[in-house]
C-alpha positions as CSV (number, residue, x, y, z in Angstrom):
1,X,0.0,0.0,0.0
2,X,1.1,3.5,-0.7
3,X,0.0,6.5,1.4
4,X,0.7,10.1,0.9
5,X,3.9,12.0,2.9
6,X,2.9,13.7,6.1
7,X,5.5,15.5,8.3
8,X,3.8,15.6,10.7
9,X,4.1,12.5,12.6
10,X,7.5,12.9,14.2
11,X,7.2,9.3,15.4
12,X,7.7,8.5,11.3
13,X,11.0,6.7,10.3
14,X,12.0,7.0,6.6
15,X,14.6,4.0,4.9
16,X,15.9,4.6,1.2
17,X,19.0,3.7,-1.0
18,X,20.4,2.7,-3.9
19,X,22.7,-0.1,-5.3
20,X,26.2,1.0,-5.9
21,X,26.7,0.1,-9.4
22,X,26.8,3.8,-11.5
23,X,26.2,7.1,-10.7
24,X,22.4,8.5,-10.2
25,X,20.5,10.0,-13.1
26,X,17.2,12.1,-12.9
27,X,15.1,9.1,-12.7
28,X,16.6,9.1,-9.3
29,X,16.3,12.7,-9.1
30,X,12.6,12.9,-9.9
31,X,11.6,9.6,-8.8
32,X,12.9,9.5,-5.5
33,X,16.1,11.8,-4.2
34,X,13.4,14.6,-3.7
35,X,11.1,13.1,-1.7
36,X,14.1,12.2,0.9
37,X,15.7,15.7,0.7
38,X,11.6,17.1,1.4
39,X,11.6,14.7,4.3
40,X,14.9,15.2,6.4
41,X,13.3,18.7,6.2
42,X,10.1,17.4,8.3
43,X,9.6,15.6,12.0
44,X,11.3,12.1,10.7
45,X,14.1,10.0,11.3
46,X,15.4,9.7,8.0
47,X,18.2,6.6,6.7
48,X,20.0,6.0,3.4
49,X,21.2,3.5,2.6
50,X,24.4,2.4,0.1
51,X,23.1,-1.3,-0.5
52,X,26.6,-2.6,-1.4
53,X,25.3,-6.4,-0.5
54,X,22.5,-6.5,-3.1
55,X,24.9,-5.1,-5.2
56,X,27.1,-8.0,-4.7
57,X,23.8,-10.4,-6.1
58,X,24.7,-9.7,-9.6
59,X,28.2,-8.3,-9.5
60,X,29.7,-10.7,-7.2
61,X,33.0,-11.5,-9.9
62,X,33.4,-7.7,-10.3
63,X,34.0,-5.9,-6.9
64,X,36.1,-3.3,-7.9
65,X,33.3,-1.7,-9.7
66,X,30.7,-1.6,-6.3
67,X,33.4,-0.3,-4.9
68,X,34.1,2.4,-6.9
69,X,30.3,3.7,-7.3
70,X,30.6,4.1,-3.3
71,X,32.2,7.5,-2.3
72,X,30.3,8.7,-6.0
73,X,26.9,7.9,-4.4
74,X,27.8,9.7,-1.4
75,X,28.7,12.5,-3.4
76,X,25.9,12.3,-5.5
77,X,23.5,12.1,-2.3
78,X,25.0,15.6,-0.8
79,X,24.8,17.2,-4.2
80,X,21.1,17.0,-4.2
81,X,20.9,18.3,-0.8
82,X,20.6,15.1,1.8
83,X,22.2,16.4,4.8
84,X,23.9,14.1,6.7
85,X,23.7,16.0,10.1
86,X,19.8,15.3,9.2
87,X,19.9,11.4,7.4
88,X,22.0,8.7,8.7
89,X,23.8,7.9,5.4
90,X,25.3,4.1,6.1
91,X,26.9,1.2,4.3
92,X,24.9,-1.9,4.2
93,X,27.5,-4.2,4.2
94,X,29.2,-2.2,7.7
95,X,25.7,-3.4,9.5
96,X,26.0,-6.6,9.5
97,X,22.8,-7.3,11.8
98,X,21.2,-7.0,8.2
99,X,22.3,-10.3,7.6
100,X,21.4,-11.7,10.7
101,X,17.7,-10.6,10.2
102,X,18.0,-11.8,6.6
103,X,18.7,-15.5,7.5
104,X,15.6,-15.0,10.0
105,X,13.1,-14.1,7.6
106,X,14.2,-16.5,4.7
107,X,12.5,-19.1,6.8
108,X,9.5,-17.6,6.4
109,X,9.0,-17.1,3.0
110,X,8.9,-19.7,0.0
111,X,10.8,-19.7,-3.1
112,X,7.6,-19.8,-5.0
113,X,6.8,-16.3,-3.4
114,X,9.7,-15.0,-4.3
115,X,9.5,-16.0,-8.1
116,X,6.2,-14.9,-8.4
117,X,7.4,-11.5,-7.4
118,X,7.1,-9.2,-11.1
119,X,10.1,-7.3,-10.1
120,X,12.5,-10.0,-9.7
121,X,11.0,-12.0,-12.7
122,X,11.5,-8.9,-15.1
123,X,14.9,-8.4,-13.4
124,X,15.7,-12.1,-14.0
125,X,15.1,-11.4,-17.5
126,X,16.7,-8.7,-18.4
127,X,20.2,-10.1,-16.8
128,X,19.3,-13.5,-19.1
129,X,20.0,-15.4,-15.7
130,X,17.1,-18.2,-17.3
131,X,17.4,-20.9,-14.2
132,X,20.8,-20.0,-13.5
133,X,19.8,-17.5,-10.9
134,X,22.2,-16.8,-8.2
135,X,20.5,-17.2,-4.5
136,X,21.7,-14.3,-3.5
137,X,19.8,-12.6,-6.5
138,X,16.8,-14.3,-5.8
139,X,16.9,-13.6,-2.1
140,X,17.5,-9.9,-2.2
141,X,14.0,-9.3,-1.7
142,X,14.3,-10.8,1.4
143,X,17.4,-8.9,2.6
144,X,15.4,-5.3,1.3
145,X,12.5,-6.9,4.1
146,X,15.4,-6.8,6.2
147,X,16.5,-3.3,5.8
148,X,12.9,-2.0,5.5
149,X,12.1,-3.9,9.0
150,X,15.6,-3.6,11.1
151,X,15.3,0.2,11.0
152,X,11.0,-0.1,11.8
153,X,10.8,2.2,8.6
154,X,7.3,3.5,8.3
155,X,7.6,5.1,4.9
156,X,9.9,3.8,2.4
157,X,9.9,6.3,-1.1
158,X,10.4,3.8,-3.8
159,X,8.9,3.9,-7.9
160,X,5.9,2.0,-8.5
161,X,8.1,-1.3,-10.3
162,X,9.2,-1.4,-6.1
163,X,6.0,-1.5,-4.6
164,X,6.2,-5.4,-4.9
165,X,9.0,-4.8,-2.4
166,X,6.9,-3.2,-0.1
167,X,4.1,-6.1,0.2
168,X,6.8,-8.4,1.0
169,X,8.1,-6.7,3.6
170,X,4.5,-6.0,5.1
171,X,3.8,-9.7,5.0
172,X,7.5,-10.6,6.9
173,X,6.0,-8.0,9.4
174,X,3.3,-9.6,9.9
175,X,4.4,-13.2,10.1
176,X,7.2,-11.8,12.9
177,X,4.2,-9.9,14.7
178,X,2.0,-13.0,14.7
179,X,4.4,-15.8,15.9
180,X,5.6,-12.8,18.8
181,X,1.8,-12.2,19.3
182,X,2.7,-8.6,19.9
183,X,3.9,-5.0,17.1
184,X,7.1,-5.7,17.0
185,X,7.2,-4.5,13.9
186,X,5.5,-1.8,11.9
187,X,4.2,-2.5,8.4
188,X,5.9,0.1,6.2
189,X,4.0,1.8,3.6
190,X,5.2,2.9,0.0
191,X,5.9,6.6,-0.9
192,X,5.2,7.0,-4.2
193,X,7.0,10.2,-6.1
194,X,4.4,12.2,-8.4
195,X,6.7,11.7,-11.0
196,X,7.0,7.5,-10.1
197,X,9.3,6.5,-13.4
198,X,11.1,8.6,-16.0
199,X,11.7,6.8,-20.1
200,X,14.9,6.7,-21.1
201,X,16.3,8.9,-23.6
202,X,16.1,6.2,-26.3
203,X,12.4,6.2,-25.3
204,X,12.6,2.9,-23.5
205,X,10.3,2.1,-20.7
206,X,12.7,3.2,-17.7
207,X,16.2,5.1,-17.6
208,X,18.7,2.9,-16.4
209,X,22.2,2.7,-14.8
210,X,22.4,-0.6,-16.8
211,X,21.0,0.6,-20.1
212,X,23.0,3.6,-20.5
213,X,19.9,5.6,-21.4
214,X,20.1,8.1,-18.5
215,X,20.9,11.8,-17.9
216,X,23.0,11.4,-15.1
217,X,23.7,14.0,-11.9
218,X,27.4,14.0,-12.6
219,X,26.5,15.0,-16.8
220,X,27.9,18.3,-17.7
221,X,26.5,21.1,-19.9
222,X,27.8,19.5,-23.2
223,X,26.6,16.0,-22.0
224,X,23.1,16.8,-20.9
225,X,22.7,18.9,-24.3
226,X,24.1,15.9,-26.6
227,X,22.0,13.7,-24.8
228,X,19.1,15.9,-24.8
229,X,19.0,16.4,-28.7
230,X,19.6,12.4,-29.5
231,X,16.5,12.1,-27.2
232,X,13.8,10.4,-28.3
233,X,10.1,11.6,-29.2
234,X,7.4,10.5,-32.1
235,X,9.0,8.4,-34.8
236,X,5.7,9.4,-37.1
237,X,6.8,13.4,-36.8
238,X,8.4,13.9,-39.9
239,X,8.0,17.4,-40.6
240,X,7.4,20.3,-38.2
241,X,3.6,20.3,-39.6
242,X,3.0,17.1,-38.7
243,X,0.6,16.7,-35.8
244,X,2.7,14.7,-33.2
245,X,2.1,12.7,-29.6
246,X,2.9,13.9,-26.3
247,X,2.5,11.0,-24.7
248,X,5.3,8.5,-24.9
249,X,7.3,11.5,-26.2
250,X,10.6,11.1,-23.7
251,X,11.0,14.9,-24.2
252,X,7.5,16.0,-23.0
253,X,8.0,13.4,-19.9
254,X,11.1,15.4,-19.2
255,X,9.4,18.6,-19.5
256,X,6.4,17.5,-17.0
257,X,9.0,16.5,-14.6
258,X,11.5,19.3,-14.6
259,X,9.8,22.5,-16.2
260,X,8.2,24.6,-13.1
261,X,6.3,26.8,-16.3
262,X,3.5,24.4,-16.4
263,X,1.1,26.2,-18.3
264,X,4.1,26.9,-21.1
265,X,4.5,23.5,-21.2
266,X,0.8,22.6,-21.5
267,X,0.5,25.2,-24.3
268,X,3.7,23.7,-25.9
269,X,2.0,20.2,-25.5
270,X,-1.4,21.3,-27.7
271,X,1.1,22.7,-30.3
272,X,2.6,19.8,-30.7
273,X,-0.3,17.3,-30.9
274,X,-2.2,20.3,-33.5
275,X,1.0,20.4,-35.9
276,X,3.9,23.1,-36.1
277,X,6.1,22.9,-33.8
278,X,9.4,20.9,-34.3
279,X,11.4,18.8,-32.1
280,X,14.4,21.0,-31.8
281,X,12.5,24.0,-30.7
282,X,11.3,22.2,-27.5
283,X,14.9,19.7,-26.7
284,X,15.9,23.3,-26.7
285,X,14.0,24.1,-24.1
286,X,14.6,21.0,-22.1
287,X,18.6,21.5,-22.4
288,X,18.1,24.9,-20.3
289,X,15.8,23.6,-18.1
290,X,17.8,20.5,-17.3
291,X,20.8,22.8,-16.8
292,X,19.4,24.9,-14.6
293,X,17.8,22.1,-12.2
294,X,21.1,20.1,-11.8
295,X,23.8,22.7,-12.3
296,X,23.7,23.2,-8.7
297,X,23.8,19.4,-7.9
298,X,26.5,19.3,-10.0
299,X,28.4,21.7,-8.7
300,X,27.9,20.8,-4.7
301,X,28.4,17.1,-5.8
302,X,32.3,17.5,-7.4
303,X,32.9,20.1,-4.2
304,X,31.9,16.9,-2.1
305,X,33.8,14.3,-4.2
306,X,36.8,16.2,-3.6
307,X,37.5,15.1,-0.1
308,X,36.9,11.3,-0.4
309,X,38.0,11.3,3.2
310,X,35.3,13.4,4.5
311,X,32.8,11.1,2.4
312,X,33.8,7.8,4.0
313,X,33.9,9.4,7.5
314,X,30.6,10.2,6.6
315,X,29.9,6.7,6.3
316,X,30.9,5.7,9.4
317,X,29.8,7.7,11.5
318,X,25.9,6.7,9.6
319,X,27.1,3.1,9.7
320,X,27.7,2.8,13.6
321,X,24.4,4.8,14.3
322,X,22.7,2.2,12.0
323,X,24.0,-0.5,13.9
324,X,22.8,0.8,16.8
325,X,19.0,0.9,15.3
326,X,19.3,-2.5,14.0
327,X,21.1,-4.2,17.0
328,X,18.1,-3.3,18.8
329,X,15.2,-4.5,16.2
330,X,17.2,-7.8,15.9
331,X,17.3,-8.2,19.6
332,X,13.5,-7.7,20.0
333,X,12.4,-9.9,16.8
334,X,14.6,-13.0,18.4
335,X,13.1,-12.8,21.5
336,X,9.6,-12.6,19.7
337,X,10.4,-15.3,18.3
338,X,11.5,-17.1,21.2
339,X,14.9,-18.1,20.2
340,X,17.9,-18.3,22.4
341,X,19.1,-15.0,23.1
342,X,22.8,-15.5,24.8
């Protein structure tokens, strides 16, 4: 289930992240990165996470590149404005009471509920991993339950292709709850970003790391612009007469997501769909308004990249608060669940 963000309720606890595998683009930036620089700005505990281990599920024979994508996501996480005297930014793998709760819950869910998940199956084939699936791949579902559930996270801003995420993690908290016969563990609900998945630039369904279809935080002014003007829009308009589509037009989703002119861009839109205005006109457009939303990003993210040092003492200082949080949820879930507790 999905609810809408209230900040409010200062008894909220927010959990995010990202795999470590390529620098964030602004699917990130519109999908997600907002909503957690909005909320450190409210009444909630707020935790980011750098998911190195679920990294490791498909990259496990190439180390060097999680590790690299490390100090650039913290980077890329202070550009965009997540404070870390406000958000506990921590390393997955530097909490390793992650794991411990992991093992616990993988005895409560099947296999068969995990390959029915649409996530993992569309994952699965994308990578072409057929029935040679790593466990660990499989299983990461399980170890996000984890994450979700060892910090108590109430709200968790994911896209919608996440939300089957979410239910799993809601059932594991219900399944601990009901064999402890008490709330040790809240159900965490889904915060959905108004703008929940941008195309790629090739017009694909989603912009991806993986694909290399993405505008990425760390793009400069030439990049954005090159990428901008290769981007795609309607294959069927030819001629700047043509009537042409707004929807499924990469450059219109761009617009909606990163122009604050709405009503320029609603006018540009009828325009468009009537006949007479060409596609260079409006990627135009986009270029400067892309500029201007991530020049600053850019610029606060290479002033934080410069001191690598300051970025990993940043993550452990978040990493030994987060061990702390989870310490405390493991603690109460194995005496819930009646296991020896030494």
């Amino acid at each position: 289930m999905s609810t809408a963000f209230n900040n409010r309720n200062s008894a909220s606890t927010v959990l995010t992240g990202d795999r470590p595998t390529g620098p964030l683009h602004l699917g990130h930036y519109a999908g997600s990165l907002k909503q957690r620089v909005a909320m450190q700005d409210g009444s909630y505990r707020c935790f980011v996470m750098i998911a190195d281990m679920q990294a490791y599920t498909d990259n496990a024979g190439n180390a060097a590149k999680v590790a690299d994508a490390i100090p650039n996501l913290v980077a890329d996480y202070i550009g965009v404005g997540i404070d870390p005297e406000r958000t506990t930014i921590f390393l997955q793998s530097a909490v390793p009471e992650l794991a411990d709760l992991t093992a616990l819950y993988m005895n409560l869910v099947t296999v068969s509920r995990l390959e029915r998940n649409p996530t993992v199956r569309e994952e699965i084939r994308q990578r072409g991993f057929e029935r040679d699936i790593p466990v660990g791949f499989l299983c990461y579902p399980v170890s996000q339950a984890a994450d979700i559930t060892g910090f108590r996270a109430t709200h968790v801003p994911v896209g919608d292709d996440q939300l089957p995420m979410i239910e799993l993690a809601q059932e594991i908290a219900r399944r601990v709850n009901r064999i402890a016969d008490a709330d040790i563990l809240p159900e965490p609900s889904a915060v959905l970003s108004k703008v929940t998945r941008l195309p790629g630039i090739d017009g694909k369904a989603k912009a991806s790391k993986s694909l290399g279809n993405a505008i990425f935080l760390s793009d400069g002014p030439d990049a954005v612009r090159e990428k901008v003007m290769s981007m795609f829009t309607d294959p069927d308009h030819l001629k700047v007469s043509d009537p042409g589509k707004v929807e499924g037009n990469a450059v219109f989703a761009y617009l909606d997501a990163f122009d604050s002119d709405i009503e320029e861009v609603g006018r540009l839109k009828e325009r468009y769909r009537a006949g007479g205005l060409g596609d260079v006109p409006l990627k135009r457009r986009l270029v400067d308004v892309l500029n201007e939303a991530i020049g600053p990003v850019r610029d606060r993210r290479e002033a934080a990249f410069a001191d690598r040092g300051e970025l990993f003492r940043i993550l452990k200082a978040g990493s030994a608060a987060a061990r702390q949080e989870v310490a405390a949820t493991l603690l109460a879930v194995r005496k819930g669940m009646g296991m020896t507790v030494l």
